[in-house]
C-alpha positions in Angstrom: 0.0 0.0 0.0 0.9 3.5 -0.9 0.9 5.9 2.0 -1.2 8.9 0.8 0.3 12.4 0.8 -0.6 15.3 3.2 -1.4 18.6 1.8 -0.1 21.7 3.1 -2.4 23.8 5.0 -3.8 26.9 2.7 -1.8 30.1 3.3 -3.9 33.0 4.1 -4.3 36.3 1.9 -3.4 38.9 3.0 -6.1 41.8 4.0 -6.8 44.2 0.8 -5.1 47.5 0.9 -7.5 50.6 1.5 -7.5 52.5 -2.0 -7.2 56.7 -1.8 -9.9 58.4 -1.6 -8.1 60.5 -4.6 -5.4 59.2 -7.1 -3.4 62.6 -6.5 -3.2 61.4 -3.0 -2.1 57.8 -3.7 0.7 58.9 -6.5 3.7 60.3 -4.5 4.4 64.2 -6.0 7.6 64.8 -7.5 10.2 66.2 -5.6 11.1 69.6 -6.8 13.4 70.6 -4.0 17.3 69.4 -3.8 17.4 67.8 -0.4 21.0 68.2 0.8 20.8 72.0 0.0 17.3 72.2 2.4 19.4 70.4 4.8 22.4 72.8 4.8 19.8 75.7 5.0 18.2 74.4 7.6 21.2 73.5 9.6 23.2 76.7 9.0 20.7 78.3 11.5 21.1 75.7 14.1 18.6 73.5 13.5 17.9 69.9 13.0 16.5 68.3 9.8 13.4 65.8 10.6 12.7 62.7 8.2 9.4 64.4 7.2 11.0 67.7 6.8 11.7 67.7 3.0 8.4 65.8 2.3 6.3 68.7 3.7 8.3 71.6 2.0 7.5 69.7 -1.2 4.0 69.6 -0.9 4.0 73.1 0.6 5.8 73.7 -3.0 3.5 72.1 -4.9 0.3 74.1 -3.3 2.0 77.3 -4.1 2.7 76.5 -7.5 -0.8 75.6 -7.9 -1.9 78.8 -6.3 0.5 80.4 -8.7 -0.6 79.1 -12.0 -4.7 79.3 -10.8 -4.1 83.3 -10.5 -2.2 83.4 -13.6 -4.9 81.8 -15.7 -7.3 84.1 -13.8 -5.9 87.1 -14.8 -5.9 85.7 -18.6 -2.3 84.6 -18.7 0.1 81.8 -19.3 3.2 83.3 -17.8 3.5 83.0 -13.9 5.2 85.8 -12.7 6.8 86.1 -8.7 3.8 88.6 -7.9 1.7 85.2 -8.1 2.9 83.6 -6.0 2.7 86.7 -3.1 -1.1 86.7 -3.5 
């Protein structure tokens, strides 16, 4: 007689991933900002760089280039000038 083989207990599945409310929100935003150079600002005044640090000046960037470019178009233009940005 043939001894009959055991199967392997069924691996579970891991839960689903939570999708983003927004696909902005779930594609990471270029980084427009040189890191190293933030860093050196930021340190030449005597303070300390957090992980997060350069991920919130980007976004920060990112809103005021959109801010930037909505008044530009408002005023009927396609140039954004520095006065756009000071709104």
């Amino acid at each position: 007689m043939a001894k009959a083989k055991k199967k392997a207990p069924a691996k579970k599945k891991a839960p689903a991933k939570k999708k983003a409310a927004k696909k902005v929100q779930a594609q990471a935003l270029e980084v427009l900002l040189v890191g190293s150079k933030v860093k050196a600002a930021i340190k030449d005044t005597g303070c300390n760089t957090g992980g997060d640090a350069i991920e919130g000046l980007n976004k920060w960037v990112h809103w005021l280039i959109g801010q930037g470019t909505s008044r530009a178009q408002a005023n009927k233009r396609k140039t954004v000038r520095a006065h756009d940005f000071m709104a």
